[in-house]
N, C-alpha and C positions, 0 to 999 in steps of 0.2 A: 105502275104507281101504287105505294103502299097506302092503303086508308086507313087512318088513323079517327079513334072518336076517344070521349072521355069514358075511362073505364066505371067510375063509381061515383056518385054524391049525386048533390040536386041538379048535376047535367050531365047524368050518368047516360051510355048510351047518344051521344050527340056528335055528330060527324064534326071531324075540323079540316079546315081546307091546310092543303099541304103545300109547301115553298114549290112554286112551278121552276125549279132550276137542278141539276145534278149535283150541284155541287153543295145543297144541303141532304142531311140524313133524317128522316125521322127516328124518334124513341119509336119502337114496334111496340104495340097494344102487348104483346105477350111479354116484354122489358121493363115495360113501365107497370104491369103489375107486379110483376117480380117485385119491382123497385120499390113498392108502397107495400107489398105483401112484410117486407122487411123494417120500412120505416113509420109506418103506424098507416091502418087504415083510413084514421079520421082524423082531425086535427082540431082542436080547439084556439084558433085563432094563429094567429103567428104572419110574421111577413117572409115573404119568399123574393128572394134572388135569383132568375136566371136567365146565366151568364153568357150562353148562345142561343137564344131562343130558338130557333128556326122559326115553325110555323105556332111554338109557345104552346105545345103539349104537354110539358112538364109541370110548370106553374098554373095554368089551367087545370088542372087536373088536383093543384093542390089547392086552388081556388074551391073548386067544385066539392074538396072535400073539407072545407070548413077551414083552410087559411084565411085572414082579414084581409090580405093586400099581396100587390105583388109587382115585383120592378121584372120585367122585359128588356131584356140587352141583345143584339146584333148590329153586326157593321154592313150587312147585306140588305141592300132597299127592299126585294119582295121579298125577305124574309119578314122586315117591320112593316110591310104593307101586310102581309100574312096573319102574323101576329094581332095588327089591328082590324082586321076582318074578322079572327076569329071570337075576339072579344066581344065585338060589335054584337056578331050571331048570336052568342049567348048573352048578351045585354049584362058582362063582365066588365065595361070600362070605368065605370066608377068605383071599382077598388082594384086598378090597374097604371102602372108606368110606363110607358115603351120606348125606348130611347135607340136614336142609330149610332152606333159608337163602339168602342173595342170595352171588353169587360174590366179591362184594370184603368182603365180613364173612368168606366161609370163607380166601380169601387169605391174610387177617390172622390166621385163627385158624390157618393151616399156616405162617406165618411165625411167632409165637411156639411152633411144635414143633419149628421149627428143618429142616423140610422144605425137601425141594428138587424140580425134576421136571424130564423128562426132554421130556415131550411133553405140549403141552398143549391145551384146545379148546375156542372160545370160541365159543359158537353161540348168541349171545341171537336175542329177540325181533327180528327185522328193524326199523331205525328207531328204536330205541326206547333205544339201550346206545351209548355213547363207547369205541369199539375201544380208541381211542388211550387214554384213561383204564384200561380193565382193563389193557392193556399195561405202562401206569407202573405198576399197582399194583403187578402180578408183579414189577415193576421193581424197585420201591420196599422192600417185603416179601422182596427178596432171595431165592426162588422159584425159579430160577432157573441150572441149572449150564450150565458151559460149551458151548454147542453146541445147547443147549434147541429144541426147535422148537415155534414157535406157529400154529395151524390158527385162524381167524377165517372161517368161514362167514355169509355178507353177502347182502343185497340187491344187485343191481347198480348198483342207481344210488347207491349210498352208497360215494364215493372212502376208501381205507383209505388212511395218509400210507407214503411210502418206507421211513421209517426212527420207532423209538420209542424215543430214550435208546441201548440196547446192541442192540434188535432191528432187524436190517434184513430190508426184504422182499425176497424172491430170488424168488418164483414168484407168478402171479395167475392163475386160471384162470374162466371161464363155463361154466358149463353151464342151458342150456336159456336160456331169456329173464329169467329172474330171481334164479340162484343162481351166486353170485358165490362164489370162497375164495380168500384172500388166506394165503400162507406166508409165514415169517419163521420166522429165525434168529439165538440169540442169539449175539454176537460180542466176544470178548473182549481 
């Protein structure tokens, strides 16, 4: 079992309990710094999207580091049981959403709220999810503000495209032999 905790902010250092099933992946601690090493240390405010939570490392993590809010998306129950455990621990629920449901149904349900995000993370199932399609939807759903950045954690050997509509990709990075993450940025 990989343990995972938040790497940085005001719950920096804090264990998060992990999806008790095979068939979720955590971000590794050594990924998700990479990941923030690239997309800014610290955040002044902003709402975060993400799109497979698993055990909600990602948004947590952006929580912790001075994002205002944040939606939680899987379709997997002890993934959202997870999620909401981890929240709990860290006494995160009051500026948190967790919803059980596939990412382009909650899209549409945060595009008629008239949402927007700031930073967003799209970490399906390897193989098995059209990057480029979640991308339009964001697109599509108006999701979206100026400057947005989209994190897409991948298989390597699945080519993410340069550009989706408004998003273009400015960083690609490997780590290890099979985790790939593809950044983009929306440009207006």
């Amino acid at each position: 079992m990989i343990i995972v905790r938040v790497i940085s902010g005001t719950h920096k250092g804090q264990r998060l309990y992990s999806v008790p099933t095979h068939d979720t992946r955590p971000t590794t601690d050594k990924v998700k710094e990479a990941i923030f090493q690239i997309i800014g240390p610290y955040f002044e405010g902003g709402m975060v999207f993400d799109g497979f939570a698993g055990s909600g490392g990602l948004g947590i993590e952006c929580l912790s580091r001075g994002a205002s809010e944040a939606i939680f998306v899987d379709k997997e129950q002890k993934a959202i049981k997870t999620v909401k455990d981890n929240l709990k621990s860290l006494k995160l629920e009051d500026r948190a959403e967790v919803y059980r449901t596939d990412a382009s149904r909650a899209m549409k349900a945060a595009s008629k709220r008239g949402l927007v995000f700031s930073y967003v993370f799209l970490d399906p199932p390897y193989k098995k999810f059209s990057y480029e399609e979640l991308m339009e939807n964001l697109l599509e759903y108006g999701l979206l503000e100026k400057n947005t950045l989209v994190v897409c954690e991948h298989d390597v050997s699945e080519a993410l495209p340069e550009k989706v509509g408004a998003l273009r990709l400015f960083k690609q990075e490997e780590y290890g032999s099979n985790i790939g993450v593809a950044f983009y940025q929306k440009e207006d």
